[in-house]
N, C-alpha and C positions, 0 to 999 in steps of 0.2 A: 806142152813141152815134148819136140822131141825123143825118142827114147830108143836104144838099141836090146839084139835079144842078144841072152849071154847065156849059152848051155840052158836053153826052157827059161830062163828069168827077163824079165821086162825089165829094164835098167835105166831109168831117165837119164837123159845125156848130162854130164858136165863137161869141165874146161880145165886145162892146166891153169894153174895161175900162179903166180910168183910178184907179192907184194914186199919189193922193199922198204925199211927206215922209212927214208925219202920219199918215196910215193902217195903216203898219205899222210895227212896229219888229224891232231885230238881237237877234235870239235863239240862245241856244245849243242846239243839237240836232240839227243836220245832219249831213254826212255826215264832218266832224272834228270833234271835241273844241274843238279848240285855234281855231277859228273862230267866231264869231259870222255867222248868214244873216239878213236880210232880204229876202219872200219880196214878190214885185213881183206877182203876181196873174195872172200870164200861166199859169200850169200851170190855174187852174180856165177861165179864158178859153177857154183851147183844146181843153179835154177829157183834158188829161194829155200835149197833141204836144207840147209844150214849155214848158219851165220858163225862168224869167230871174229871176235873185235877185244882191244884194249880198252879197259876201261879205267879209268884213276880219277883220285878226289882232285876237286876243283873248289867244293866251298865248303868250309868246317859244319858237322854234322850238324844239325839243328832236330828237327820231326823225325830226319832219317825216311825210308820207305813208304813207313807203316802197313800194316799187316796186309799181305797178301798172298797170290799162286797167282800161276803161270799154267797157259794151256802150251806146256812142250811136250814133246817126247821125249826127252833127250837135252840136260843144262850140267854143264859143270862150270866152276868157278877155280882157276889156280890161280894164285897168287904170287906174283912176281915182285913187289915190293910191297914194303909194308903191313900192317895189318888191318883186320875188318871184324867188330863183333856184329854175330847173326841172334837171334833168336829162330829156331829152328824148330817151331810147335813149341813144347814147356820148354825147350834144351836150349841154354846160352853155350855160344859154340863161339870161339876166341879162333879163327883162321889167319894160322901165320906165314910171314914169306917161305915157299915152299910147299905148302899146304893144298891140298886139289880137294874139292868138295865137289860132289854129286848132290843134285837137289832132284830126287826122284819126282819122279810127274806128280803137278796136285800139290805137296807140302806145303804146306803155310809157314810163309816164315817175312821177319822183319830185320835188314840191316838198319841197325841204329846206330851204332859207330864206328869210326875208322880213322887211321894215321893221315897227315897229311900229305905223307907222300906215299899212301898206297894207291896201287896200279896192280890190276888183274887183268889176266887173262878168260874170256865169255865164251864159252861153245854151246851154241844150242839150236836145238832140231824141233821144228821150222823157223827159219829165218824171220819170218811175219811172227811170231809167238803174242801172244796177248798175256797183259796181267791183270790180273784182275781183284780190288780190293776186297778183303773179307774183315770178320771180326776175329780179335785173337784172342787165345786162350789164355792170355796171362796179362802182368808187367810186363813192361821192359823197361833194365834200366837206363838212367840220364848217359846221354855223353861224354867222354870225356873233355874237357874244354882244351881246343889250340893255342899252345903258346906261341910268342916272339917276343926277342929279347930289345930288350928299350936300350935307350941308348947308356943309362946307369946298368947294365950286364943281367938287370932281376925281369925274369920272365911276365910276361903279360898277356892273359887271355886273349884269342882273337876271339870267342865264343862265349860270350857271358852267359851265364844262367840266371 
């Protein structure tokens, strides 16, 4: 990569970039199944130092994650709609729209459930980031199951347990 010097610092080049709405769309093929990314243009911007992509649910929780880390530097998670529970080492952590979480490098943690119309925002340092499964330190608990409404107005699982 490229790189310019900045007052003694070595600087890998990036790129302006300016991704609207319209320019991309939520695809499945990331790093779950069960999510839909929209990929914001910042990973070719930077050379690969960092990614930022939309993420939202696409299929009612089932397994969820399961327990793992991440080789980042650098992840936070805000939340633009909806919500998502974490287990976060023993800590059940309820992140609501609004909500930004830091997931310091290494943490173990398991997202098990989420709304069906949550969509976050993903920033993380290196774009390439690996996860990687481990064993966890606890429970987690079940999902909660997605409704829709039948055609008599009474709600009905999309997620059966």
């Amino acid at each position: 990569m490229d790189a310019q010097n900045t007052n003694d610092q070595v600087v890998p080049k990036t790129a302006f970039s300016h991704v609207r709405e319209g320019d991309t769309a939520f695809e499945p093929g990331g790093l779950r199944d069960f999510f839909q990314y929209r990929d914001l243009g910042i990973s070719a911007a930077t050379g690969g130092q960092v990614i930022a992509q939309l993420v939202r649910a696409n299929i009612a929780p089932e397994a969820g994650t399961g327990w793992h880390r991440h080789e980042a530097n650098f992840h936070i998670v805000y939340m633009l709609k909806g919500w998502a529970r974490f287990m976060y080492e023993d800590q059940l952590t309820l992140v609501n729209t609004g909500d930004c979480v830091h997931q310091r490098p290494g943490i173990v943690h398991f997202l098990f459930d989420y709304s069906p119309d949550m969509e976050y925002l993903e920033i993380v340092s290196p774009a390439d980031f690996t996860s990687i499964s481990v064993l966890g330190p606890c429970e987690v608990p079940k999902p909660t199951p997605w409704f829709s409404k039948l055609n008599d107005g009474t709600d009905s699982p999309l997620n059966s347990e």
